[in-house]
C-alpha positions as CSV (number, residue, x, y, z in Angstrom):
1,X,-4.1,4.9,43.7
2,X,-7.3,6.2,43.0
3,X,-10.2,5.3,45.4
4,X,-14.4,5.1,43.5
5,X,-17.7,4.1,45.3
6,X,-19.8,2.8,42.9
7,X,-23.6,4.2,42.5
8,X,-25.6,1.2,41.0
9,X,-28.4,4.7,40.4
10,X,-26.1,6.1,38.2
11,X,-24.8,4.3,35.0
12,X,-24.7,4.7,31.1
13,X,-27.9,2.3,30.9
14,X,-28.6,-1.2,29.1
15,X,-25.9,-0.8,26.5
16,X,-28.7,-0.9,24.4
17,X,-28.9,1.5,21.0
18,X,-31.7,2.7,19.3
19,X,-31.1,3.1,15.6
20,X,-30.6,6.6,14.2
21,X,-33.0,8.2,12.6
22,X,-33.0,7.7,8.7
23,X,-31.2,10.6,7.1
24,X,-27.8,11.3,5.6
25,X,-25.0,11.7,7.6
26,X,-21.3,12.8,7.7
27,X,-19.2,9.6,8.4
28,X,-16.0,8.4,8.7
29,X,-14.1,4.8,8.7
30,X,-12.7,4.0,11.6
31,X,-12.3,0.5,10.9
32,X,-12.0,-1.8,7.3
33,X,-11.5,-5.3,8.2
34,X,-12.2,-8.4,5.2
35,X,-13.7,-11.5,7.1
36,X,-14.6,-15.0,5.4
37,X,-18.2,-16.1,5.5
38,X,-19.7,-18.8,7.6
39,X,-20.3,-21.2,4.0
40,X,-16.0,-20.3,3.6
41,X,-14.9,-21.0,6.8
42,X,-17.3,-24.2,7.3
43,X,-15.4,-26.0,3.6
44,X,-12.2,-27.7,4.5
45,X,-11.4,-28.4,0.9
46,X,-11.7,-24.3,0.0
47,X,-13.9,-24.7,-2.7
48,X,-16.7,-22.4,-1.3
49,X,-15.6,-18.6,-1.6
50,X,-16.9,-16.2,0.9
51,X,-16.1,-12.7,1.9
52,X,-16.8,-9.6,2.9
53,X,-15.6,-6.2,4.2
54,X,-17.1,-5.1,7.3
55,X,-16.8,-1.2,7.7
56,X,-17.1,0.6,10.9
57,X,-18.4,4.4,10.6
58,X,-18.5,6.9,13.1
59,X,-21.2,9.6,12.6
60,X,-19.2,13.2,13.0
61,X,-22.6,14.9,12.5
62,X,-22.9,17.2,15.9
63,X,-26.3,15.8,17.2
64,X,-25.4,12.0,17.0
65,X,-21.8,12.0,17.1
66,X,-19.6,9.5,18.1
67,X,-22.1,6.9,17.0
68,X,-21.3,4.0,15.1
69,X,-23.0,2.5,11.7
70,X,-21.6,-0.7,10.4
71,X,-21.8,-2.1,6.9
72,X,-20.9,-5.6,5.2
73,X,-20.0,-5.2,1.7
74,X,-19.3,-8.7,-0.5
75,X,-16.3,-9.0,-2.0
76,X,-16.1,-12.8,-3.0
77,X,-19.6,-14.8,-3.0
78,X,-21.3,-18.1,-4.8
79,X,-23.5,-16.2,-6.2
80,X,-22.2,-13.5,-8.9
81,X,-25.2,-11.2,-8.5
82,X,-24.4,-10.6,-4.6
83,X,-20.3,-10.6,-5.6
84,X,-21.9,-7.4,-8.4
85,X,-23.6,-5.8,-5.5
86,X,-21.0,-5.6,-3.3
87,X,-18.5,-4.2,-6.7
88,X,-20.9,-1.3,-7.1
89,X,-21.2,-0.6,-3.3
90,X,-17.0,-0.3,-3.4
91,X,-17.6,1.6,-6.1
92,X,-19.5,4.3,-4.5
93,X,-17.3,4.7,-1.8
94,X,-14.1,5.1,-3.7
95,X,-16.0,7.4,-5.9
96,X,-17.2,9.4,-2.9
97,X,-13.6,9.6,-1.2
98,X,-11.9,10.5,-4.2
99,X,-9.7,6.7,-3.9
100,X,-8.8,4.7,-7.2
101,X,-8.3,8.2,-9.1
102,X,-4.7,7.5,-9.6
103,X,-4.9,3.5,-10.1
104,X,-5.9,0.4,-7.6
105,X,-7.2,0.8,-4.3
106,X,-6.0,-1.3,-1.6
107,X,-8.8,-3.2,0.0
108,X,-9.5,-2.9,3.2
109,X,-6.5,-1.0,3.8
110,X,-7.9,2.5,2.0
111,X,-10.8,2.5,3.3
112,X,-9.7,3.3,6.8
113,X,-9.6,7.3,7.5
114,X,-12.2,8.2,4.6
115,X,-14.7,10.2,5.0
116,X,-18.1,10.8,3.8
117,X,-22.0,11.1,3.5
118,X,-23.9,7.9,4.6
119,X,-27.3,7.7,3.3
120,X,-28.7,5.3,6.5
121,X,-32.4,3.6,6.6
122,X,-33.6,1.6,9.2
123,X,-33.7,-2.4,8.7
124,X,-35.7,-5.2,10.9
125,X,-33.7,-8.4,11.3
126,X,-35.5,-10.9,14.0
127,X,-37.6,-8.8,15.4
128,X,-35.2,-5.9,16.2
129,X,-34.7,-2.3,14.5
130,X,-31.0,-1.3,13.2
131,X,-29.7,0.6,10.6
132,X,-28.6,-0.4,7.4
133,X,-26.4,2.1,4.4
134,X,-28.4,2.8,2.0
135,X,-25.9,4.8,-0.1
136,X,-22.1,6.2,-0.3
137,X,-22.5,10.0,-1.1
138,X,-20.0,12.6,-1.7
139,X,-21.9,15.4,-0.3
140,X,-25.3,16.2,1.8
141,X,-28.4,16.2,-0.9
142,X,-28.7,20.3,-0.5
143,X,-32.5,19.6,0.4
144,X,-31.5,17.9,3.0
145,X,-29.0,20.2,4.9
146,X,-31.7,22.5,4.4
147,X,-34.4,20.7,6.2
148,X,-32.0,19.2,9.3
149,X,-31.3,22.5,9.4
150,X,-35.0,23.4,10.1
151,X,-35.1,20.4,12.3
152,X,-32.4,21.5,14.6
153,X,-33.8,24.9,15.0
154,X,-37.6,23.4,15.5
155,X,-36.3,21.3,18.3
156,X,-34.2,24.3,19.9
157,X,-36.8,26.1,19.7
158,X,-38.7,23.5,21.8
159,X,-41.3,22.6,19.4
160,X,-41.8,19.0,18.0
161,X,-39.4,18.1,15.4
162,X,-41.9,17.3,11.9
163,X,-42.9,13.9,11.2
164,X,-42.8,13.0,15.3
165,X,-46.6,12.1,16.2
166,X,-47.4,11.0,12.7
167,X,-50.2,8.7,12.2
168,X,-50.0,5.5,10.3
169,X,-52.5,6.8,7.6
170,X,-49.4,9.8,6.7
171,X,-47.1,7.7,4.8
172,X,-44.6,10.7,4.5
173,X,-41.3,10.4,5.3
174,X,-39.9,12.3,8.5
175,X,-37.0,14.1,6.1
């Protein structure tokens, strides 16, 4: 049996997150699960169709790893320009793992274990900051390897990574 005195002073915080800072980022899937919507669940009769695949990422990339990014792609929905949306999303992704090549992909079940580049944005949803995919990618935009590159050596360097301290009135982006 092993004995532990617990030190209130020294925990892992709030369990609070802040977002990740908008980049691209090497991912993988740790988890594809399809889940009805609210309006589905709520129709006895099963009229209403509703559902979605909720994907868990981890980031892999060395500064933020082990972080998680989640994403809700439609698959079934009232309204036929959501259900399209969520089509092209799945598209991207099977495109950027290499899935449906050979014939059908089994949703969720192949999306588990894939990896790839996540575009991620950040999103404000009651009042709160989170990130959001913006795109599935295949590989790191060469521009921006380049420039995380030059971040991470800024930063080791000690200096201020770019586009920290910006004012409002410079509307470029930190990347």
């Amino acid at each position: 049996m092993a004995e532990f005195t617990p030190d209130p002073e020294n925990t892992s915080g709030d369990g609070e997150f802040s977002p990740l800072p908008a980049g691209v980022y090497k991912c993988y899937c740790i988890q594809a699960d399809e889940k009805q919507t609210k309006a589905a669940q709520a129709d006895p009769s099963g009229n209403t169709k509703g559902s979605y695949f909720n994907l868990r990422w981890e980031v892999l990339d060395e500064q933020f790893q082990g972080r998680l990014v989640f994403s809700m792609i439609t698959w079934e929905n009232q309204s036929d320009k959501a259900q399209d949306i969520g089509r092209q999303q799945l598209n991207s992704i099977c495109k950027a793992a290499n899935l449906g090549a050979n014939g059908k992909v089994n949703l969720p079940e192949d999306l588990v274990n894939v990896e790839m580049y996540l575009r991620i944005g950040t999103k404000t949803f009651d009042g709160k900051k989170d990130n959001e995919v913006k795109a599935y990618l295949t590989e790191a935009p060469a521009a921006h390897t380049q420039r995380q590159a030059a971040r991470a050596a800024r930063t080791a360097m000690g200096a201020a990574p770019v586009g920290v301290g910006r004012s409002k009135d410079n509307d470029e982006p930190p990347f």
